[in-house]
N, C-alpha and C positions, 0 to 999 in steps of 0.2 A: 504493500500500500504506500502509494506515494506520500501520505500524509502521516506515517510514523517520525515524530519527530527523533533528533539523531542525540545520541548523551549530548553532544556538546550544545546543539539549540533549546533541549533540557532544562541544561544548568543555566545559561542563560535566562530564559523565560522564568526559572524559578527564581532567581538572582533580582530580575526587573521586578518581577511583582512586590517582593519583599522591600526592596527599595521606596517602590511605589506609594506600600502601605505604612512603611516606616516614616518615609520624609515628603510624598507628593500631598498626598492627601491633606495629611493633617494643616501641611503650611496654607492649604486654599485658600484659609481666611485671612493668614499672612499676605499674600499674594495682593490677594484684591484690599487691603489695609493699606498696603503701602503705596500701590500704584493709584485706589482715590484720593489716598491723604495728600499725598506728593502734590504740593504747585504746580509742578513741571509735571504730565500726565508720558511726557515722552523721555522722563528717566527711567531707566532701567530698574524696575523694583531691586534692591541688595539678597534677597531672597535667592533671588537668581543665580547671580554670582555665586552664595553658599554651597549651593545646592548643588551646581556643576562641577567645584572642586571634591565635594563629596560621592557625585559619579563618577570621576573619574578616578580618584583612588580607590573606586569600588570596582574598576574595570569595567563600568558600563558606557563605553563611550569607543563613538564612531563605529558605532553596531550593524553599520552601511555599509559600501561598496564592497560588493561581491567580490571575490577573485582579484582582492588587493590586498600586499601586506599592509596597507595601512591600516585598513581594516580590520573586523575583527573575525573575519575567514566566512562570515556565513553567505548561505548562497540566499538569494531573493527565496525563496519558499522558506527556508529557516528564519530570515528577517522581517519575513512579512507578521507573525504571530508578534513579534516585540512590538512592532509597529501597533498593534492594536489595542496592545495595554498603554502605550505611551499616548493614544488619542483618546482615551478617557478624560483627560485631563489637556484643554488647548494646551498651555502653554510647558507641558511635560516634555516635551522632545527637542527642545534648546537644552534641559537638562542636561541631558544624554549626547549634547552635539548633533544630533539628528533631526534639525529643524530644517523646513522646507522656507526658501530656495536655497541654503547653503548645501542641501545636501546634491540638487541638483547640478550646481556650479562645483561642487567639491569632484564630482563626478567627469564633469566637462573636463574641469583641470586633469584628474589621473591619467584620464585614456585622449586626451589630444593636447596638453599643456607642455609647452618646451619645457628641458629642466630649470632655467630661469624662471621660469613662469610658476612651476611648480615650487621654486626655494621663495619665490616675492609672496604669492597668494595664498598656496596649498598649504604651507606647510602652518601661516597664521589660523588661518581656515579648522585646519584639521585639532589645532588647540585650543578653537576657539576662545580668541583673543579679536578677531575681528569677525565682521559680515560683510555678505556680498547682496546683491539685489539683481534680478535679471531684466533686461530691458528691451521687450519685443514690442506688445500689444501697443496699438495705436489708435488714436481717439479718430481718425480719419476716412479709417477704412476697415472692413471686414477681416479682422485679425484672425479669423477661423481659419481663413486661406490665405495661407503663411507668405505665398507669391503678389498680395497687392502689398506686402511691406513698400512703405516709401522713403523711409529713412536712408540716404547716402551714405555710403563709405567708399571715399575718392583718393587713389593714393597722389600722395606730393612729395618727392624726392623720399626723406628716409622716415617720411610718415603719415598718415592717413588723416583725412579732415570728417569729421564726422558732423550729421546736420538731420535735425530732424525731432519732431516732439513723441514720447512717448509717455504710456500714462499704465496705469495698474502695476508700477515696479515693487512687486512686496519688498518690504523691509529696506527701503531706502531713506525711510524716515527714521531707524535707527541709528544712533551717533557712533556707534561701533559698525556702521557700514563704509566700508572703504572702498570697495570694487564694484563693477558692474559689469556685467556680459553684456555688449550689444549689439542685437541683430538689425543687418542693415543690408542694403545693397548696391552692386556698381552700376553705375547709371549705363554704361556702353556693353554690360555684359550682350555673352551672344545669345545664352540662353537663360530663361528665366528661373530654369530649375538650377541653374549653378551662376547665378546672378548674388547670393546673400551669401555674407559674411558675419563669422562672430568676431567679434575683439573685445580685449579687456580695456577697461577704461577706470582709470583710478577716479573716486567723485570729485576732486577737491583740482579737478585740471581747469582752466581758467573755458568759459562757453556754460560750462554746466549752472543753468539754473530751474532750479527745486518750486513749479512755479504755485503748487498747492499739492495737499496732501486731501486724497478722496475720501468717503464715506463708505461702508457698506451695511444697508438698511437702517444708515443711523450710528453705527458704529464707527471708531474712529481708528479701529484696531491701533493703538497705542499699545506699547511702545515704541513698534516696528511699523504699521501703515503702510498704504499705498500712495504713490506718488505719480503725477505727472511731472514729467521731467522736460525739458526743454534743450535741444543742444546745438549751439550757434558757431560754427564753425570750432568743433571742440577738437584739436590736436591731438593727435597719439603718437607713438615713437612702433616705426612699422615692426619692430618685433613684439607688439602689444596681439596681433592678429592669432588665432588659432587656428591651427593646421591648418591654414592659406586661403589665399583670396578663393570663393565661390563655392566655398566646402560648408557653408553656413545646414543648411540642409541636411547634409550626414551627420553634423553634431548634433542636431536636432534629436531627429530619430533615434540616436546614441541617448541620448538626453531625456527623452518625456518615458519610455516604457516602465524605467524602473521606478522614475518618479509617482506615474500613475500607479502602480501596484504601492507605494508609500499610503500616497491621500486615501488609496481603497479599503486599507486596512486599518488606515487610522478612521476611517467613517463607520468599519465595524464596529471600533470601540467607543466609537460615541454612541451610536444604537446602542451598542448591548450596556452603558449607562443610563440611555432614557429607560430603558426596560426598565432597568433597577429601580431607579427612583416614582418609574410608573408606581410597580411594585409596594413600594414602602409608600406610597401615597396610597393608595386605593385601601392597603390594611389596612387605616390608619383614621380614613375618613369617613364618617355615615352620613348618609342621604336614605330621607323615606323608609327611616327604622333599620337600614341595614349597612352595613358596610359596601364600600364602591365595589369590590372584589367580591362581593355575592349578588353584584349585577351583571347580566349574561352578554349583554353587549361589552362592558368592561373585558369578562372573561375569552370572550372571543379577539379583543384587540390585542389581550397582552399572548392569546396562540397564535394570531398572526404575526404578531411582531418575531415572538422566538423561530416561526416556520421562515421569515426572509432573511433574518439574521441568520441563520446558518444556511440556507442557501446561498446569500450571498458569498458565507466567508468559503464557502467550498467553492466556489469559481476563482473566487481571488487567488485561493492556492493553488488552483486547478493553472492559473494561466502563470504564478509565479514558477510554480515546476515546469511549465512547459519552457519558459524563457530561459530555465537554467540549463534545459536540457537539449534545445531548439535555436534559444536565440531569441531574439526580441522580434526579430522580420519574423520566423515563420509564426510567434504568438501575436502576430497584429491584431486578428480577430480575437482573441480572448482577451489582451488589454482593452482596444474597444467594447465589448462587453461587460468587463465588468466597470468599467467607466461612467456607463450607463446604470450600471444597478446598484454600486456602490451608494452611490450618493442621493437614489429616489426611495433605496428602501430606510439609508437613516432618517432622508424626513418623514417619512411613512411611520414610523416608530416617533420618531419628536413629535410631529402633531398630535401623536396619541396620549403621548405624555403630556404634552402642552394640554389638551382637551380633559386629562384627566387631575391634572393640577386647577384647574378653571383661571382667575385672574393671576396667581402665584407663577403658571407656565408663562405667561406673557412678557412677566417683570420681572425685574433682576437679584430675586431672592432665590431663584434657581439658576442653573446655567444654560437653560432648556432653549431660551429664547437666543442667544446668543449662540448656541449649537444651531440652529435652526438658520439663521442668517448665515454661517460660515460652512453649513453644510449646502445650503442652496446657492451660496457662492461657485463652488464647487462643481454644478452644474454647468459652469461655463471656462472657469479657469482653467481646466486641463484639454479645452474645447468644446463645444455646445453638445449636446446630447446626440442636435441631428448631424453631427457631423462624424461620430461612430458608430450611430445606425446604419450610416451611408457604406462606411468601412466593413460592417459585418457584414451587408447587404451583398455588396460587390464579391467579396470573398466567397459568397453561399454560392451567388449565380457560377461563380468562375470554377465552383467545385462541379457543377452539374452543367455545366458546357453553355452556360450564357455569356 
């Protein structure tokens, strides 16, 4: 059975859990104490801090990239299970160094970063001491299809001129972000599929300006946020480029499969938290002489809910083993897959806890409402739902000669 986990993903998953319940939990109230008390909403809660230096001399840290020694050896099907205890809790997988986008730029760096590139970014990166932000989407054009990018990268003697506004750059409004990946393209390319480039772009290079930080449903996601960024003829030094001009594209693809099996399993563990605290709601409250949990619609929500949750988490592994054992190209259809289910069965689960908390789901006395907008987020950040529908679709016809 592909799903016996191995001793060593084991010890692991037993390792994070106990950590989890030792120091994640309990600090929650810590957590949100610090960061409403704080005037500045975009310091770093110190909790953070703590708590990073106590994973990593716990060995729980950089629990990512497959098939690197930097890493901690596990293959994506062994990682995807941590991944699901550490998204019970947003802000748990900075803990660990395993926050998204670092882990996706940590990733770009291993397998396409010169060794320069890897001793300036990666190696900060990997101790987290700094962050990165990645900077694709565009407030201009349909960012789902990666080819209307319109941003420039024009080379000029020994370095490239970068131009072009982009906006949803997570975690650029953190002050420990220092880097940025940015996807761009040559305006005379021949072909449009090998027209984009990535390059590193340090933030603090003279062009770059931070022209607002967005909202999502009202959220301000502090400390780290989303930014539109703005870049006015921003200079780089041409060895800033990754694996060369018009290769933007293959780092891509390099780039989003293992990310997505990340956000899918951490959306299992938000589910399998709304269950819980469904759970301990519904004991707990009575309506019309009985308890919510000896009403039959109640009982029926929380079997649906445990029936997608483990549906879902069995495709997630289902396509994290096929990637380790296949490759990212031949599990396209299974990342699209569960891409799509990932994120419709957490809210499917959230609304039901939201509905079975009544106003308490709503407001910020739980974290329900708040899972609920970063999970519906989600429906779009790793690509719109219809755009790996489209992915599966294609792939089904092509299997049966359409």
């Amino acid at each position: 059975m592909i799903f016996d986990p191995t001793p060593r993903a084991s010890d692991y998953h037993q390792r994070l859990r106990a950590f989890m319940d030792e120091h994640v939990y309990p600090n929650e109230p810590t957590y949100l104490e610090q960061h409403g008390a704080s005037e500045d909403r975009w310091q770093v809660p110190p909790i953070v801090e703590q708590l990073k230096a106590k994973a990593q001399a716990a060995g729980l840290w950089n629990l990512f990239l497959p098939d690197s020694k930097r890493g901690a050896g596990l293959s994506n099907l062994e990682y995807a299970p941590l991944c699901e205890v550490m998204g019970r809790v947003p802000w748990a997988p900075e803990i660990f160094n395993c926050a998204a986008p670092d882990t996706g730029n940590m990733e770009v760096l291993e397998r396409y970063g010169s060794s320069a590139q890897k001793e300036r970014w990666l190696q900060p990166l990997l101790a987290g001491v700094i962050r990165s932000c990645f900077a694709m989407t565009e407030p201009d054009v349909a960012s789902s299809d990666a080819t209307n990018i319109q941003a420039t990268i024009e080379r000029d003697g020994n370095e490239y001129v970068l131009n072009g506004t982009k906006w949803w750059t997570s975690g650029a409004g953190d002050r420990r972000c220092r880097v940025a990946i940015f996807l761009g393209r040559s305006p005379n390319a021949a072909s449009r599929h090998h027209a984009h480039s990535m390059i590193l772009v340090p933030l603090d290079t003279p062009g770059i300006t931070v022209r607002r930080m967005l909202t999502v449903f009202g959220y301000d996601d502090a400390p780290h946020g989303h930014a539109e960024i703005h870049f006015d003829n921003v200079r780089v030094p041409a060895d800033h480029m990754l694996l060369g001009e018009g290769r933007g594209f293959e780092i891509a693809q390099g780039r989003l499969g293992p990310g997505r099996i990340h956000h899918c399993m951490r959306l299992i563990g938000v589910a399998e938290r709304a269950l819980e605290l469904m759970c301990q709601r519904v004991t707990s409250r009575v309506a019309f002489g009985r308890t919510l949990a000896e009403q039959g619609t109640i009982r029926a929500d929380i079997a649906n809910s445990r029936i997608q949750i483990d549906q879902a988490r069995l495709l997630t592994l289902a396509a994290a083993h096929k990637m380790d054992t296949v490759g990212n190209k031949v599990a396209r259809a299974d990342i699209a897959m569960i891409k799509v289910v990932a994120p419709n069965v957490a809210l499917d689960v959230l609304d039901r806890a939201i509905q079975a908390h009544g106003g308490a789901g709503v407001s910020g006395d739980t974290p329900l409402a708040f899972l609920w907008a970063n999970s519906r987020t989600l429906r779009l950040a790793d690509g719109p739902d219809e755009v790996h529908r489209e992915t599966v679709a294609k792939l089904e016809l092509r299997r049966h000669g359409g």
